[in-house]
HTML snippet that shows the backbone in 3Dmol.js (N, CA, C, O; Angstrom):
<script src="https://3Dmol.org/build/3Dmol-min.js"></script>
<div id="view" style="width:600px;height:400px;position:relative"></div>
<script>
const pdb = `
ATOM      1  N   UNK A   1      21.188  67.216 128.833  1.00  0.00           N
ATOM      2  CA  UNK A   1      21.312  66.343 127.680  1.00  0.00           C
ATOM      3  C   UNK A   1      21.623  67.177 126.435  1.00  0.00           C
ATOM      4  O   UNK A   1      21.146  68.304 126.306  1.00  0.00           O
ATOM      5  N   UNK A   2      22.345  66.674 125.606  1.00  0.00           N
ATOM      6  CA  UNK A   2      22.465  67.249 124.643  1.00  0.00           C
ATOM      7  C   UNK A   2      21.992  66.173 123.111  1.00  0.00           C
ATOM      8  O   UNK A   2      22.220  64.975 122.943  1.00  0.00           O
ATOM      9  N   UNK A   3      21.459  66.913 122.414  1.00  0.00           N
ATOM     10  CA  UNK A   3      21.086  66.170 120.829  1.00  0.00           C
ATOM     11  C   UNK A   3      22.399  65.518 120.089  1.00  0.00           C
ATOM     12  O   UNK A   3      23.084  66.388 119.552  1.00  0.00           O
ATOM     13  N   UNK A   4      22.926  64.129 119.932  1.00  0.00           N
ATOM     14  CA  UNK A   4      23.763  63.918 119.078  1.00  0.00           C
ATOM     15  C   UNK A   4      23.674  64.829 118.265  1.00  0.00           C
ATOM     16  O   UNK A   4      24.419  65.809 118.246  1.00  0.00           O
ATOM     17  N   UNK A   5      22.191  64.483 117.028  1.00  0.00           N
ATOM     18  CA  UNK A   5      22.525  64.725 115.907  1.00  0.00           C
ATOM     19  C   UNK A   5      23.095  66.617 115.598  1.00  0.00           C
ATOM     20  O   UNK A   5      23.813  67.123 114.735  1.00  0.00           O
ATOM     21  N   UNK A   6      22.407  67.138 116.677  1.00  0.00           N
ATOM     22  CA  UNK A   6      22.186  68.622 116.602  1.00  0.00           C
ATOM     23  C   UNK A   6      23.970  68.903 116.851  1.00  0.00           C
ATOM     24  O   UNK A   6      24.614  69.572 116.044  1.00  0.00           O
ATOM     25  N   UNK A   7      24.431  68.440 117.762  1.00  0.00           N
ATOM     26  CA  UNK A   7      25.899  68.359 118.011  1.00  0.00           C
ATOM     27  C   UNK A   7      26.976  68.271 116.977  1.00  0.00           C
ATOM     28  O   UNK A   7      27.833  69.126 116.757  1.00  0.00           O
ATOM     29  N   UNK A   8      26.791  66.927 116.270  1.00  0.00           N
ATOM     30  CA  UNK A   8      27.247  66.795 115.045  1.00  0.00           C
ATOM     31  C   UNK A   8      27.287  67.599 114.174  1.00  0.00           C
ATOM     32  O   UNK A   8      28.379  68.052 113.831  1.00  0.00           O
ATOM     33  N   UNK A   9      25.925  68.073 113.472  1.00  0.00           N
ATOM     34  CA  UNK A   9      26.023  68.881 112.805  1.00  0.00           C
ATOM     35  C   UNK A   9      26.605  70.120 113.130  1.00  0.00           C
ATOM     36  O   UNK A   9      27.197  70.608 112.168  1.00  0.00           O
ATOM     37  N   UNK A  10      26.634  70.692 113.998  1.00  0.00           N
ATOM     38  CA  UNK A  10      27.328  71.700 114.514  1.00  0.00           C
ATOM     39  C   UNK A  10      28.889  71.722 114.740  1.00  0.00           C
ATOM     40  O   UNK A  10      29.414  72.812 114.964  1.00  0.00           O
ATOM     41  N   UNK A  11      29.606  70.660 114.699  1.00  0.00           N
ATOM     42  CA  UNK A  11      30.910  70.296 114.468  1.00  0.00           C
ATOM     43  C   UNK A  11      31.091  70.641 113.158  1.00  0.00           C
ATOM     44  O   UNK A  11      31.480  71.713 112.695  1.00  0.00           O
ATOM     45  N   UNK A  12      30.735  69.512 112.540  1.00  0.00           N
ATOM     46  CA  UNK A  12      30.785  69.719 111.140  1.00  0.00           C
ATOM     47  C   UNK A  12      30.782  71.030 110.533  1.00  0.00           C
ATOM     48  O   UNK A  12      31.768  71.521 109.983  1.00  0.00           O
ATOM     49  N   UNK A  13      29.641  71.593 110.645  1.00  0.00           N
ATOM     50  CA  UNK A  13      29.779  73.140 110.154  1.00  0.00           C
ATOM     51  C   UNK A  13      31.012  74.107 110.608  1.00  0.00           C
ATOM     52  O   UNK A  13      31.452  75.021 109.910  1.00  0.00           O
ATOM     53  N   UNK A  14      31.436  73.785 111.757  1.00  0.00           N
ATOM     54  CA  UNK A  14      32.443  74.423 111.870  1.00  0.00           C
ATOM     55  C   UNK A  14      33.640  73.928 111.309  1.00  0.00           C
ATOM     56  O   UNK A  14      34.636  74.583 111.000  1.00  0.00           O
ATOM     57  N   UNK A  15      33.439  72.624 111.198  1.00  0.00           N
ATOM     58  CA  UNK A  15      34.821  72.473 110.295  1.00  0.00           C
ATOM     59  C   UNK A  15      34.950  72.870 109.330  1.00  0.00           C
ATOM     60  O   UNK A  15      36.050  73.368 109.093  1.00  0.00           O
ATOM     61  N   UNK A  16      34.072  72.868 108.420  1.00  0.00           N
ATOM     62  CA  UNK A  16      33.741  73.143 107.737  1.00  0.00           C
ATOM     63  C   UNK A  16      34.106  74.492 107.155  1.00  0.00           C
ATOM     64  O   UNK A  16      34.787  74.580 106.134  1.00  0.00           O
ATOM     65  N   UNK A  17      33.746  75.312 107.670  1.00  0.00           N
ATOM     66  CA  UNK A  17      34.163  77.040 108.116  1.00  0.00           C
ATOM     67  C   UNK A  17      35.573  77.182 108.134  1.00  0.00           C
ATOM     68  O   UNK A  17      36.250  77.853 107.355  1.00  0.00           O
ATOM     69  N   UNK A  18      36.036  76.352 109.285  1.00  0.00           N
ATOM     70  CA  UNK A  18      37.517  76.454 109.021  1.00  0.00           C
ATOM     71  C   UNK A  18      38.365  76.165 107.921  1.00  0.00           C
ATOM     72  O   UNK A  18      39.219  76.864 107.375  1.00  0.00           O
ATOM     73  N   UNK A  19      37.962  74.962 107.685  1.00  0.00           N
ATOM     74  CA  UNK A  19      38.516  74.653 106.223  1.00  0.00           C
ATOM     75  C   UNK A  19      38.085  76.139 104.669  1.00  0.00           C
ATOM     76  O   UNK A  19      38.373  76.113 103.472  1.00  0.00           O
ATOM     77  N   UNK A  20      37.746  76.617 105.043  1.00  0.00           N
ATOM     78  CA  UNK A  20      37.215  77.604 104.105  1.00  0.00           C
ATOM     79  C   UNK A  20      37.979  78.871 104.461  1.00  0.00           C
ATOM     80  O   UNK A  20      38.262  79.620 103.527  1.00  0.00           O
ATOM     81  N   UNK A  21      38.371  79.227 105.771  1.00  0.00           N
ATOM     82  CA  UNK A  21      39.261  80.407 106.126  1.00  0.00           C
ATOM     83  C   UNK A  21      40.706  79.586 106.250  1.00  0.00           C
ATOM     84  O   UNK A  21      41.627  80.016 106.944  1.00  0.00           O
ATOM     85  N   UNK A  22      40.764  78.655 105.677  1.00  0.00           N
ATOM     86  CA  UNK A  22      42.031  77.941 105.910  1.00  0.00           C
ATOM     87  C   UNK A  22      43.056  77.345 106.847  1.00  0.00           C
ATOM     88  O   UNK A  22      44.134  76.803 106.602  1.00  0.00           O
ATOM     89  N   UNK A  23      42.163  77.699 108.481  1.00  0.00           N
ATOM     90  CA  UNK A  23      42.427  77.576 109.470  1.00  0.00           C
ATOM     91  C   UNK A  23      42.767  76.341 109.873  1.00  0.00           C
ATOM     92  O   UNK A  23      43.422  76.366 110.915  1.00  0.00           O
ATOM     93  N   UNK A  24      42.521  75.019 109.336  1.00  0.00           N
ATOM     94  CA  UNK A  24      42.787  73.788 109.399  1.00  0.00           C
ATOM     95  C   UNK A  24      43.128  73.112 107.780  1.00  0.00           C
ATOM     96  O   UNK A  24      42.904  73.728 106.738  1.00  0.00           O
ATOM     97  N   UNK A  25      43.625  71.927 107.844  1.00  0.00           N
ATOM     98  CA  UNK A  25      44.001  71.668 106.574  1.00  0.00           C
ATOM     99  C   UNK A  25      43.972  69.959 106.518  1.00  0.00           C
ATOM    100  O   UNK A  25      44.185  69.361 107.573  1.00  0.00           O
ATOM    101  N   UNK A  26      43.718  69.228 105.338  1.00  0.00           N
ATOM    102  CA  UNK A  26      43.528  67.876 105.414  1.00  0.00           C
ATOM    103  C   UNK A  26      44.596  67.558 104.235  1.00  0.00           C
ATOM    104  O   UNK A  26      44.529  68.158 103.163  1.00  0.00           O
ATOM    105  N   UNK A  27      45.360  66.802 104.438  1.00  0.00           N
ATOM    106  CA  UNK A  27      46.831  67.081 104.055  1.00  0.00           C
ATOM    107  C   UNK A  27      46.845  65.796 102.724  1.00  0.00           C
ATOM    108  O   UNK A  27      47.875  65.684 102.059  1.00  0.00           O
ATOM    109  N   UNK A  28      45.808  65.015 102.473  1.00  0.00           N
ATOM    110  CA  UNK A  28      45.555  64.260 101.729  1.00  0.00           C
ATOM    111  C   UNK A  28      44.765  64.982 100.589  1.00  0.00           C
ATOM    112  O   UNK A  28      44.884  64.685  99.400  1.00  0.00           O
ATOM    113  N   UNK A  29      44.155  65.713 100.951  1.00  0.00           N
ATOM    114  CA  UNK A  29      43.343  66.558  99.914  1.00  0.00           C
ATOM    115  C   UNK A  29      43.653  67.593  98.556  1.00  0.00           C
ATOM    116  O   UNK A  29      44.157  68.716  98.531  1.00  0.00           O
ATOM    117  N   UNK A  30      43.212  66.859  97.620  1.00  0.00           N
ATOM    118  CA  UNK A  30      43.751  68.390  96.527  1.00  0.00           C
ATOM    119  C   UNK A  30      43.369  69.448  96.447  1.00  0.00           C
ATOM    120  O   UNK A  30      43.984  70.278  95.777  1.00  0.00           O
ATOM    121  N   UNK A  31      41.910  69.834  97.295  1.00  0.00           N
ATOM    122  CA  UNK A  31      41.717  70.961  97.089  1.00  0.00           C
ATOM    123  C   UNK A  31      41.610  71.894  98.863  1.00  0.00           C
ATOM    124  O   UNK A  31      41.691  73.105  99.069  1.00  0.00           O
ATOM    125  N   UNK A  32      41.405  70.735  99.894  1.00  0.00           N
ATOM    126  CA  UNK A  32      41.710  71.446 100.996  1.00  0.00           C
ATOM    127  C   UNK A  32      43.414  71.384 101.290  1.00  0.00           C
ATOM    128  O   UNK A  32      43.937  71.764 102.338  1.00  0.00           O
ATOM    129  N   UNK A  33      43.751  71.120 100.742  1.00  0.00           N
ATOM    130  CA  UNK A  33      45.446  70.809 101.569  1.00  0.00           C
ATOM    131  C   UNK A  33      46.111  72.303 101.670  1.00  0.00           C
ATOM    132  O   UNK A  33      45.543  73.241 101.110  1.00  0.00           O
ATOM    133  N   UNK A  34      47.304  72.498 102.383  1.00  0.00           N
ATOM    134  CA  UNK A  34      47.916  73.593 102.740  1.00  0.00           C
ATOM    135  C   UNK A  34      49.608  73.672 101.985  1.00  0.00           C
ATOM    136  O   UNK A  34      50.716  73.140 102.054  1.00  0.00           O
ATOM    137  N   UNK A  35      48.592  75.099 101.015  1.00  0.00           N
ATOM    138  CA  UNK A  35      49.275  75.407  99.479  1.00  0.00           C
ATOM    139  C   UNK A  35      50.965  76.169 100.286  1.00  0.00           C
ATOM    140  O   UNK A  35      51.920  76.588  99.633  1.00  0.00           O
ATOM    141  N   UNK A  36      50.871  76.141 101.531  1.00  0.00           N
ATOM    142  CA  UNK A  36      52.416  76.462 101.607  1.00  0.00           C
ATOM    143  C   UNK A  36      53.466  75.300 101.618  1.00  0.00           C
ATOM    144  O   UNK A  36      54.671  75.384 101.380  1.00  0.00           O
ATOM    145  N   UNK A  37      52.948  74.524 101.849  1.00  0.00           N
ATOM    146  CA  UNK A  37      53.673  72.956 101.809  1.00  0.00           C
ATOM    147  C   UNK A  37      53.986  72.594 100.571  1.00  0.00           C
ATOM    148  O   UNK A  37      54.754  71.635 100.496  1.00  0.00           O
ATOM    149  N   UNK A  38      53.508  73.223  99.258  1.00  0.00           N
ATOM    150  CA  UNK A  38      54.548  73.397  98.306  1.00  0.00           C
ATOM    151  C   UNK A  38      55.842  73.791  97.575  1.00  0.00           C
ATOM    152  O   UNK A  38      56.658  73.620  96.670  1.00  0.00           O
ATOM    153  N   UNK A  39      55.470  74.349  98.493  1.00  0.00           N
ATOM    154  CA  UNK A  39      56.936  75.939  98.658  1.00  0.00           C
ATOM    155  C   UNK A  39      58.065  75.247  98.550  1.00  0.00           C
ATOM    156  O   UNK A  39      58.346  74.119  98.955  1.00  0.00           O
ATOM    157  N   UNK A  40      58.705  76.062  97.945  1.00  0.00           N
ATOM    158  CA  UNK A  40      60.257  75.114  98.262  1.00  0.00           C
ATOM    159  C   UNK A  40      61.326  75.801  99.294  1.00  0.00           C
ATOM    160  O   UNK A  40      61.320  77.025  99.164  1.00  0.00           O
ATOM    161  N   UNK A  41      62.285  75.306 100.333  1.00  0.00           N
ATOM    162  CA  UNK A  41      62.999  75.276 101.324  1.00  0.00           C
ATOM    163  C   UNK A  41      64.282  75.516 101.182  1.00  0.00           C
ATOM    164  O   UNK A  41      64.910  74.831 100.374  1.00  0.00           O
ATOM    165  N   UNK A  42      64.895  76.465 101.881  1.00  0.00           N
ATOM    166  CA  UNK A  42      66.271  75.687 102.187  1.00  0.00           C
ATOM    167  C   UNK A  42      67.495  75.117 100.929  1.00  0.00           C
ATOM    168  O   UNK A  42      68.058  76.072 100.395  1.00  0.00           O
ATOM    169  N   UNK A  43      67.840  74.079 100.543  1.00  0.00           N
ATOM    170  CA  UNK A  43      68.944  74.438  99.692  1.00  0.00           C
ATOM    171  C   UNK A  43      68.013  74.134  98.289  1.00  0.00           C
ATOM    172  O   UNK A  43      68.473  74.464  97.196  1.00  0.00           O
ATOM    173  N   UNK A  44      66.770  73.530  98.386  1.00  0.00           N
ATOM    174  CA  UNK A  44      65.951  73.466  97.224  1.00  0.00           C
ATOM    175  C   UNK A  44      65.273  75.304  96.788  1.00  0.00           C
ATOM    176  O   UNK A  44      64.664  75.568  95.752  1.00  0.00           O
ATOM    177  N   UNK A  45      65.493  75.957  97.512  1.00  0.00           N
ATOM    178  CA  UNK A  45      65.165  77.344  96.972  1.00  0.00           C
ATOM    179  C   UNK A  45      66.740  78.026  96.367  1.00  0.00           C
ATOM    180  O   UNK A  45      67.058  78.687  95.379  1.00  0.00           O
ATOM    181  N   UNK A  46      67.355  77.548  97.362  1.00  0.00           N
ATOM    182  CA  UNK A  46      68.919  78.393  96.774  1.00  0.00           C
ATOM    183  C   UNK A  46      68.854  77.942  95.730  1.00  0.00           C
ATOM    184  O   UNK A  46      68.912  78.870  94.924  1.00  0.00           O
ATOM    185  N   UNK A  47      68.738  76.778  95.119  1.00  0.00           N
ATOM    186  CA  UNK A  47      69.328  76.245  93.835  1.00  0.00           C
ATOM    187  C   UNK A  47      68.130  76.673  92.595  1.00  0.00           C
ATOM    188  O   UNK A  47      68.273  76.712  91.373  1.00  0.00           O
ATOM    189  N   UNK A  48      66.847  76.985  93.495  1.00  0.00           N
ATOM    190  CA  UNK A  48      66.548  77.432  92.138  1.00  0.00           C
ATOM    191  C   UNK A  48      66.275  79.269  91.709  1.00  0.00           C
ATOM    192  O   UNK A  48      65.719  79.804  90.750  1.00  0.00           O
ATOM    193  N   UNK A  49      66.866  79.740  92.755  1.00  0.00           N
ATOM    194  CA  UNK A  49      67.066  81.366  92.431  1.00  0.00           C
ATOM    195  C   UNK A  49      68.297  81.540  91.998  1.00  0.00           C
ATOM    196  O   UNK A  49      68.444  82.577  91.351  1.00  0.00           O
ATOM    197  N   UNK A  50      69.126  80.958  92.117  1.00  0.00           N
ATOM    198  CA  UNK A  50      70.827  80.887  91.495  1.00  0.00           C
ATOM    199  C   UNK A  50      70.034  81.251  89.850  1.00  0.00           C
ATOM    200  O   UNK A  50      69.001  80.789  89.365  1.00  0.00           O
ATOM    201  N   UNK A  51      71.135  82.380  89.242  1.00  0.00           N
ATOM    202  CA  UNK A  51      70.676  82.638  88.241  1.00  0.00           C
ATOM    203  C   UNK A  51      71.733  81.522  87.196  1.00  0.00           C
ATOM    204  O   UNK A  51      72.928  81.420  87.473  1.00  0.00           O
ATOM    205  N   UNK A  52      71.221  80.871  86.203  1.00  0.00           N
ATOM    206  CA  UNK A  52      72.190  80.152  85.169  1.00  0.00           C
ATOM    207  C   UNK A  52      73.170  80.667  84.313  1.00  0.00           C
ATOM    208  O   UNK A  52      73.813  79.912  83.585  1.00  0.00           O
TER     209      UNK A  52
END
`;
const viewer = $3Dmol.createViewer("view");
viewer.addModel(pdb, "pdb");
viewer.setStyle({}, {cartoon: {color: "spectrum"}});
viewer.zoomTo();
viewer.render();
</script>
């Protein structure tokens, strides 16, 4: 048998953890979300290193 609650909590903490080494990411979030998904790509980077 195992303890729900003891289980749970033990999930949790690890998510927890992860979210802190950045290992997972919640993509709705402003402060967990994954800061490379800002980045810009492809012809949105060409256009903005082109010097004016």
């Amino acid at each position: 048998m195992v303890d729900k609650a003891g289980w749970e909590f033990c999930v949790g903490e690890r998510f927890h953890r992860a979210l802190l080494r950045r290992d997972v990411y919640a993509a709705t979030s402003t402060r967990w979300r994954d800061p490379r998904a800002q980045l810009l790509d492809g012809p949105a980077w060409v256009a903005a290193i082109r010097p004016r």
